[in-house]
Structures are given as structure tokens and as C-alpha cells.
C-alpha positions in Angstrom: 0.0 0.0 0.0 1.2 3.1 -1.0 2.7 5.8 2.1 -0.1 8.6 2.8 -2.9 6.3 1.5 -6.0 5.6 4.3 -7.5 2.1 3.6 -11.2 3.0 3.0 -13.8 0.2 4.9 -17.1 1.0 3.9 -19.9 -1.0 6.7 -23.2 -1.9 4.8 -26.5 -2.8 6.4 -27.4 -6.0 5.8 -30.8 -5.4 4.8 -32.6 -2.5 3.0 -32.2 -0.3 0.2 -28.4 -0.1 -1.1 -26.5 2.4 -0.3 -24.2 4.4 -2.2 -20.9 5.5 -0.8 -18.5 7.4 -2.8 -15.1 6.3 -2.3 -12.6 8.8 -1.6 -9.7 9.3 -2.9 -6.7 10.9 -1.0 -4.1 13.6 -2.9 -2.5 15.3 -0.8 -4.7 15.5 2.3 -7.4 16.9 0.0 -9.0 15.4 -2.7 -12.8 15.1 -2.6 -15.6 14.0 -5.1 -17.5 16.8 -3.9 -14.6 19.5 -5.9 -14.6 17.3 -9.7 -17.0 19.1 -11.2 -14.6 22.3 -11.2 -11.9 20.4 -12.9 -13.9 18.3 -15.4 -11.0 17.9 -17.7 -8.9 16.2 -15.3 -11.1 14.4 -13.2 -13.9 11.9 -13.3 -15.9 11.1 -10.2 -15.9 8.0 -8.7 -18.1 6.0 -6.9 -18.7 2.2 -5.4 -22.2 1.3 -6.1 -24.1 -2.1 -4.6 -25.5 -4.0 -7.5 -27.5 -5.8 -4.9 -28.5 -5.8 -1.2 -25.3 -8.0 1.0 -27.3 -11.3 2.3 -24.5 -12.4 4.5 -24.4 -10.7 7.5 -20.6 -10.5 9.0 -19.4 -10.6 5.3 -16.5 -8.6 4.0 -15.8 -7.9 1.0 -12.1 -6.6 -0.8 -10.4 -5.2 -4.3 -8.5 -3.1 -5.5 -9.6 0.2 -7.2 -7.3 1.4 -10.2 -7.3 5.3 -11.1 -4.8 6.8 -14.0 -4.2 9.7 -15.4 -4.4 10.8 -19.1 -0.3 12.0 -19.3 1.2 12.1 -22.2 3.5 10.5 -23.1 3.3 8.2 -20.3 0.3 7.4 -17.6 0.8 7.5 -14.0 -1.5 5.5 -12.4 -2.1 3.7 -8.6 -4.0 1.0 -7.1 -5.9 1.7 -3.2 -7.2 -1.3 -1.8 -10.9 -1.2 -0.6 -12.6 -3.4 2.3 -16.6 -3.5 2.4 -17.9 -5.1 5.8 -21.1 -6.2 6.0 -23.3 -5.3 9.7 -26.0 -5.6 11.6 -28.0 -2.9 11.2 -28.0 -2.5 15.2 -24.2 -1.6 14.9 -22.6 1.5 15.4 -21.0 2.6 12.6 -18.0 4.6 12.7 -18.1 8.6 12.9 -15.8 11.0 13.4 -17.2 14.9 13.8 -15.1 17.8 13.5 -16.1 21.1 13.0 -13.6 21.9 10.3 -10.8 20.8 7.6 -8.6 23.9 8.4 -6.8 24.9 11.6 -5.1 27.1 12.9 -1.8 27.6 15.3 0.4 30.4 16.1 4.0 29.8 15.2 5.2 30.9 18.5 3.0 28.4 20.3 4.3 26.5 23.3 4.6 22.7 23.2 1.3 21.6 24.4 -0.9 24.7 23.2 -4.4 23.0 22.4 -5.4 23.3 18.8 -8.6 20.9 18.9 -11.2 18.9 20.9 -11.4 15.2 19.5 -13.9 12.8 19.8 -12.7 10.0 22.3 -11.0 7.0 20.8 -9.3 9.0 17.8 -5.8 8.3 17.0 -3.6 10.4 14.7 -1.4 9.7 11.9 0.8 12.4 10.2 4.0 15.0 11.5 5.4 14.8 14.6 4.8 18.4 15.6 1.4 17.5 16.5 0.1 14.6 19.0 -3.4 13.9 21.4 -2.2 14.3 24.9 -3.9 12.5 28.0 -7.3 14.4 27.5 -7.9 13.5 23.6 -6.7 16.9 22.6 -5.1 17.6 19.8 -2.0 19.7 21.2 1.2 20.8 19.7 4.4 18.8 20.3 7.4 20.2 18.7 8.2 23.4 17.8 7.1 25.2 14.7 8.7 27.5 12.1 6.1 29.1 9.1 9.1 29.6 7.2 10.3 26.0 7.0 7.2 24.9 6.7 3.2 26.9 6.5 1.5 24.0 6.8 1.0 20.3 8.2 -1.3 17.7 7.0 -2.9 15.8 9.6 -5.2 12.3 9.8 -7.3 11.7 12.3 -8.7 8.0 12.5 -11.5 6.8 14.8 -12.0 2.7 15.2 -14.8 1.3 17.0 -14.8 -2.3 16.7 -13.9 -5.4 14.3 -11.4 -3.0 12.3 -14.1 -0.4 11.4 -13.0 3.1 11.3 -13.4 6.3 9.7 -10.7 8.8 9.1 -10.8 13.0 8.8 -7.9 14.9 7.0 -7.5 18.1 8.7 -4.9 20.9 7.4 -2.9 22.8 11.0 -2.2 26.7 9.1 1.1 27.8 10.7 0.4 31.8 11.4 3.0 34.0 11.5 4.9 35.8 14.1 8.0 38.1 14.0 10.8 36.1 14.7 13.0 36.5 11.8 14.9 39.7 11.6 15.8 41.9 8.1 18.2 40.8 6.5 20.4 42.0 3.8 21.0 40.8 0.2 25.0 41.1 0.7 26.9 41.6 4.0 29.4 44.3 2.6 28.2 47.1 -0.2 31.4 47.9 -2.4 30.9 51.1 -4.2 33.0 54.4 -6.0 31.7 57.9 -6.5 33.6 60.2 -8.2 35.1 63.6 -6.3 33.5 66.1 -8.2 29.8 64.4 -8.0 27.4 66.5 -7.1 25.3 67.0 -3.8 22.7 64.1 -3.8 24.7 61.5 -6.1 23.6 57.8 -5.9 25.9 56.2 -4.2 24.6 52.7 -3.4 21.2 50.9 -3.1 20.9 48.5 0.3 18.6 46.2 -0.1 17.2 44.1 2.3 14.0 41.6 2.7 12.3 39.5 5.7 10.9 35.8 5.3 8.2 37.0 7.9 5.0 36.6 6.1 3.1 39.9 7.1 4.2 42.4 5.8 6.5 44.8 7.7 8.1 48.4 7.5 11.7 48.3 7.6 13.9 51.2 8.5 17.6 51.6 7.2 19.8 53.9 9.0 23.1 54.3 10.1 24.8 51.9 13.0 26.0 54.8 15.0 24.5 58.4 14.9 27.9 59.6 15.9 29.6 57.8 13.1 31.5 60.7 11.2 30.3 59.4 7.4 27.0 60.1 8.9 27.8 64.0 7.9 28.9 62.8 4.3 26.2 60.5 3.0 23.1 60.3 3.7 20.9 56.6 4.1 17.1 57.1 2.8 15.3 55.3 6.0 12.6 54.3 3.8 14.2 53.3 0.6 18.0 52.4 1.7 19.3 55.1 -0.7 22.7 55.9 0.2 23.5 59.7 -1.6 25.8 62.4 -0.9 25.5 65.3 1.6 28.4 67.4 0.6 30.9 67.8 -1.8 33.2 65.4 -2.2 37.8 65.5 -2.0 39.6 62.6 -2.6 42.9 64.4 -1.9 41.5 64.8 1.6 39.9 61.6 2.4 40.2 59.1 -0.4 37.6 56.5 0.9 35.3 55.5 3.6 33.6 52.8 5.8 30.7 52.4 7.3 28.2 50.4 8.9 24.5 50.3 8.1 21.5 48.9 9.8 18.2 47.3 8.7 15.1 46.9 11.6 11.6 46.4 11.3 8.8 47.8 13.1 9.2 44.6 16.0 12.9 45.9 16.7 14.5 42.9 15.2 18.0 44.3 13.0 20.7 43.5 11.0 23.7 44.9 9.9 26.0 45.2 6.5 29.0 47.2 5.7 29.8 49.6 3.5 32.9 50.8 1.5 32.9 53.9 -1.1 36.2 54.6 -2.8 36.3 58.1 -3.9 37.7 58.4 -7.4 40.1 60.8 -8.4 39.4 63.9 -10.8 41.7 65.9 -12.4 40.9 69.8 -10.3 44.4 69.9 -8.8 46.7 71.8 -11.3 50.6 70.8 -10.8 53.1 73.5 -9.3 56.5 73.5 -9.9 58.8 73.7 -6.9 60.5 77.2 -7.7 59.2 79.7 -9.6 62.7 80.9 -10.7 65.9 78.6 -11.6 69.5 80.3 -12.1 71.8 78.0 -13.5 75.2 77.7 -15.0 76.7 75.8 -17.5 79.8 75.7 -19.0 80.1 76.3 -22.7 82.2 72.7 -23.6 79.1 70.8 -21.9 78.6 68.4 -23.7 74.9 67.0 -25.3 72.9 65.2 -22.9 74.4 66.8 -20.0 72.2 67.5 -16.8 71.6 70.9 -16.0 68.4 71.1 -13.5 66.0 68.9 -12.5 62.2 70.5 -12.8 60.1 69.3 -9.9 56.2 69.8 -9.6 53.2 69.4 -6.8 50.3 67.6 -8.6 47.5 65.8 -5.8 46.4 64.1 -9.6 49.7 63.0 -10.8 48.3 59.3 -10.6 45.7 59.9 -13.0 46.8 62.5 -14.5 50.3 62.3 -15.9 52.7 65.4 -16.1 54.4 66.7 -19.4 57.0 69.0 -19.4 57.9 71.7 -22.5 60.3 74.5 -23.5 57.9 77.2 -24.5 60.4 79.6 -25.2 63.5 82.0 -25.2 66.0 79.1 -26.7 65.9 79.6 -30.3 68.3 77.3 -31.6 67.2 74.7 -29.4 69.9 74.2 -27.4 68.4 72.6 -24.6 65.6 70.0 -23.9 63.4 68.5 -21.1 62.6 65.1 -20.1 59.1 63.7 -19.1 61.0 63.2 -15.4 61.9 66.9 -15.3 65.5 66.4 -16.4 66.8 69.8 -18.2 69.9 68.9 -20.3 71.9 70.0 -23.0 70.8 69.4 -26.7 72.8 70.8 -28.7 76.5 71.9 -28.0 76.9 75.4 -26.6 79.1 79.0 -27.8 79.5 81.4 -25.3 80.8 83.9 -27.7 77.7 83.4 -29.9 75.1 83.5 -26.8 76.2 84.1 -23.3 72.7 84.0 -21.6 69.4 81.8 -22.0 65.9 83.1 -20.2 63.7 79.7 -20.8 60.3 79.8 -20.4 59.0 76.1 -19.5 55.7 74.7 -19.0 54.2 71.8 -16.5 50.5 70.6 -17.9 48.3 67.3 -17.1 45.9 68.3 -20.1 43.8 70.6 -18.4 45.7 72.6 -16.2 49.3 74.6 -16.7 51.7 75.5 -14.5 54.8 77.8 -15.6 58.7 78.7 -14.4 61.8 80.4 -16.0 64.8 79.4 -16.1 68.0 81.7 -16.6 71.1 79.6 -17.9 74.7 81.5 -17.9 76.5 80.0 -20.0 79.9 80.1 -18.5 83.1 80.2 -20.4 85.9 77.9 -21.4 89.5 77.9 -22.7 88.3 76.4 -26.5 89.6 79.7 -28.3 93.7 80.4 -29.2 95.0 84.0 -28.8 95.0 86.0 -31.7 97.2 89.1 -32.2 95.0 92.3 -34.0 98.6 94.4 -35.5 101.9 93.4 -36.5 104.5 95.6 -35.3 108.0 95.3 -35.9 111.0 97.3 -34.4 114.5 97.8 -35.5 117.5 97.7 -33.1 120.7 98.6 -33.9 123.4 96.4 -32.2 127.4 97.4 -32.0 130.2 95.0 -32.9 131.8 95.9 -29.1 128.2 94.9 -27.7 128.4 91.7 -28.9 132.0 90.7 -28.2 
């Protein structure tokens, strides 16, 4: 016999008209005859009928009833097993009244919190969370949870003698209390907002739900009033939007962390963390060091030669890389800069062609610029021979005695 199945016994009079009894058919706790007509494409009722009135008095009679579905493109069918005992007229039949199919229990109930007056002698077959204490109540037994599970199916059986019984299916509805706080969809919100956003920029979106059935407000807010992000960003209570109060430095505080909280409107809470990197934007122009370089350089230097090193302030270098450039006041190009700031020597130098150099040069990230001059003295070496401007010549006259 299949698990969840009741064996029907139907108890006939042995005299009189026939009866009809419909035989029921089990489905989950809840199929009835009485329901078919609504589904008439995928039910037929059925019924076991007498042919004739039972003659033998203590009688029983047993098959097998057979019931399939029309699947496609394979049937699923089952087989329930039927007894019919034939009584005396004079015998009590089996009866088992209760007021209703559907019950219902508070979640929060204590072990042994009635949920139903039974008839005496009725046993019960189903979950254990239920039981019939010493009185014939039906009590709870174990401790129940509507989100694991809403509802239990129960049978109640009632036997009176010779194997007669009859049998009730009740359904226990689990109602719902608050004992499941908010939760949220992630434990730690990762986000970035960029330093020149706006006041009232989206920063993230908490989210949270609750497996409590009714429906209940939930509040999102800070952990801590006194946490110091609380006067940066701002956390919708209603919604969970998390925007921006005021404006926004990353060279000041490149990122924070803080710690949100979820409650509904029975106190129960939970918690999630949050983490907004502040992105860098290029509003920080660079500044050279000096706004004046004096320099000297001797005129046989030769090319490549080092002579200054530029060096610049920029709170955006990272993102926003430095280029440096001779703008002007070198006209034969004499001298060049490297994209570390190195000044050297080009092109060999001449003193007695240009003794002094006022260089204009130039510090930009794209956006902004930043200027300085440099005044290079070309300093003088030994690379030219003397060079006499007149020939003169003079004539001494020398006496024989002189030179004896």
C-alpha cells in the first residue's frame, strides 16, 4: 500500500435499500468528489455502487480500485485497496465529527498549546509536531517554524470495533509571528563615486527583505549616529538610498567605511557594511617647486648633460600624468626637457655666440598649466687660441763691441 494512503472500509447494512458511498480518494490530504465538477478535464468522479443488497451478515468484501491519469506521453497511475464489511443494522458505525478541515496555530505556540477537541478514541497519523495528549486533545508537540514549513497535513482516525474506522484529513495553518529579523541581500556594499559628483549623487542601493510573512516596514539607517560618514552620505530610511551630503575631496579623504542597519517595526535588526572609494578627478593643477631657476653651464658641456631637475606638486599625478615643455626663449634649441623633469643639454653650446638663455617652460596634465623660468649662464671655457689684431715690428741697432 502506498505511504499517505487511508484504507477505505465501507460498513453496509445488511438489509434495505443499497447504499451508495463514494469512495474517496486521498491527494494530498485533500482530494474530494465533492470538488470534480470544477476540474472536469482532469477528473472523473468515482463512486462504489451495490448491485444488490449484502445477504451475508458479518461478510467482508475486498479489491483493488485502479485510477490513471491521461499523461502524455506516459500514464501515472495507482492502485488503493478497498474493504466493504457487511453489519448488523444494530451496529454503530463509525463517525468521526469535526467542526472543520482547516486549523489554525500560532507559530510561537508552546509545546502543548491546544489546537482541537477530538472525539474520544481518535488516534492520529501524520507529523510529529502534532500529538493527542492524556485528554484527547489535539495539542502541539514540537516546535514550529512558518518559514520552514506553513503547513501540516494531519489524519485523524477513529476505530470502534472489528477493524471499522473512519478517518478525517485536517490541514494545521502555521500563522505567523515576528521572529526573523531583516536581512540583507550582501553583508558588505562595495561602491565608487567620483570627487566632483554632485550633492545628492547615488551612491549605493541597500537592499534588504524579511521571510516574515506579514508584511513589515523596515527602516535603514546608520549603526551609529555619531559615526563621522553620517555628515557625508546620507541613508534614505525608507528606501536604503545611500546619496551624498556634501561635496566630495579625494585628496582629503580618499575612501570610507561604514556600517549600516536594517530593523523592522518589531525591533529585530541586521547589519552590513559599506565601503565607497572616492575616485580621483583631475581639479588639482601641478606646481613647480621654484618659480625661478638660475643656473650655470659651461660652454664645452657636452649633449645630454644634466643641467636642472624641474620638480612639480600635482594631488592628480596618478591619474593625470605630467608633461613638461620649453615654450620659449631658446631659439636654436639648445636645450631640452625630459618627461621626469630632467633639463639637459641638446645641442652643443658658444658662449661667444650667446652668453645668456631666459627659458620659459611649462608643467600641464591636459587641463591645467603651470609655468617657471629658467636663466642659464652659459659660463666660459678655454676652446679659443689667442689672436694678435697688429703686427708691429722694431728695428735695433746692435754694436760690434756689444756683442764681443
Amino acid at each position: 500500500m502506498r505511504s499517505g494512503w487511508l484504507r477505505p472500509t465501507l460498513a453496509l447494512a445488511s438489509y434495505g435499500r443499497p447504499r451508495v458511498e463514494k469512495l474517496k480518494r486521498p491527494c494530498g490530504g485533500s482530494a474530494d468528489t465533492n470538488s470534480v465538477p470544477r476540474f472536469p478535464d482532469f477528473f472523473r468522479p468515482a463512486a462504489v455502487c451495490l448491485r444488490a443488497s449484502p445477504r451475508h451478515r458479518g461478510g467482508v468484501f475486498q479489491f483493488f480500485v485502479h485510477v490513471s491519469d491521461q499523461g502524455e506521453p506516459q500514464a501515472h497511475w495507482a492502485v488503493a485497496p478497498v474493504t466493504v464489511a457487511v453489519v448488523s443494522p444494530l451496529e454503530e458505525l463509525p463517525s468521526l465529527d469535526v467542526p472543520t478541515r482547516d486549523l489554525f496555530v500560532q507559530e510561537s505556540a508552546p509545546l502543548g498549546s491546544h489546537v482541537l477537541a477530538l472525539p474520544p478514541g481518535s488516534t492520529l497519523t501524520g507529523p510529529s509536531e502534532f500529538s493527542i495528549d492524556a485528554q484527547g486533545n489535539l495539542v502541539v508537540a514540537a516546535p514550529l517554524d512558518r518559514e520552514h514549513q506553513s503547513t501540516h497535513h494531519l489524519t485523524l482516525r477513529k476505530e470502534v470495533s472489528r477493524g471499522l474506522a473512519t478517518a478525517f484529513d485536517v490541514t494545521v495553518h502555521v500563522l505567523d509571528d515576528n521572529d526573523c529579523e531583516p536581512v540583507f541581500d550582501v553583508l558588505a556594499y562595495k561602491t565608487a563615486v567620483a570627487e566632483n559628483a554632485e550633492q545628492g549623487c547615488v551612491v549605493a542601493r541597500l537592499m534588504a527583505h524579511d521571510l516574515d510573512l506579514v508584511l513589515r516596514k523596515v527602516t535603514y539607517e546608520f549603526y551609529e549616529d555619531t559615526d563621522p560618514a553620517a555628515e557625508i552620505f546620507w541613508v534614505d530610511p525608507l528606501s536604503g538610498v545611500v546619496t551624498t551630503r556634501v561635496a566630495l575631496d579625494r585628496e582629503a579623504v580618499p575612501f570610507y567605511n561604514f556600517t549600516v542597519r536594517v530593523r523592522d517595526d518589531g525591533l529585530l535588526s541586521s547589519s552590513a557594511w559599506v565601503y565607497v572609494e572616492v575616485l580621483d578627478v583631475n581639479d588639482n593643477p601641478p606646481v613647480f617647486e621654484h618659480s625661478r631657476y638660475q643656473l650655470q653651464v659651461p660652454e664645452d658641456a657636452i649633449a645630454g648633460t644634466v643641467v636642472a631637475t624641474l620638480r612639480i606638486e600635482d594631488a592628480d599625478r596618478e591619474t593625470a600624468p605630467v608633461g613638461f615643455y620649453v615654450l620659449s626663449g631658446d631659439p636654436g634649441q639648445q636645450f631640452a626637457v625630459r618627461s621626469s623633469g630632467d633639463v639637459f643639454v641638446q645641442r652643443l653650446l658658444d658662449r661667444e655666440a650667446l652668453q645668456n638663455y631666459t627659458l620659459k617652460m611649462v608643467a600641464t596634465d591636459g587641463f591645467h598649466v603651470a609655468t617657471t623660468q629658467l636663466e642659464i649662464t652659459v659660463l666660459d671655457s678655454n676652446d679659443n687660441p689667442p689672436i694678435c689684431l697688429k703686427v708691429r715690428f722694431c728695428f735695433i741697432r746692435v754694436s760690434s763691441d756689444w756683442e764681443s
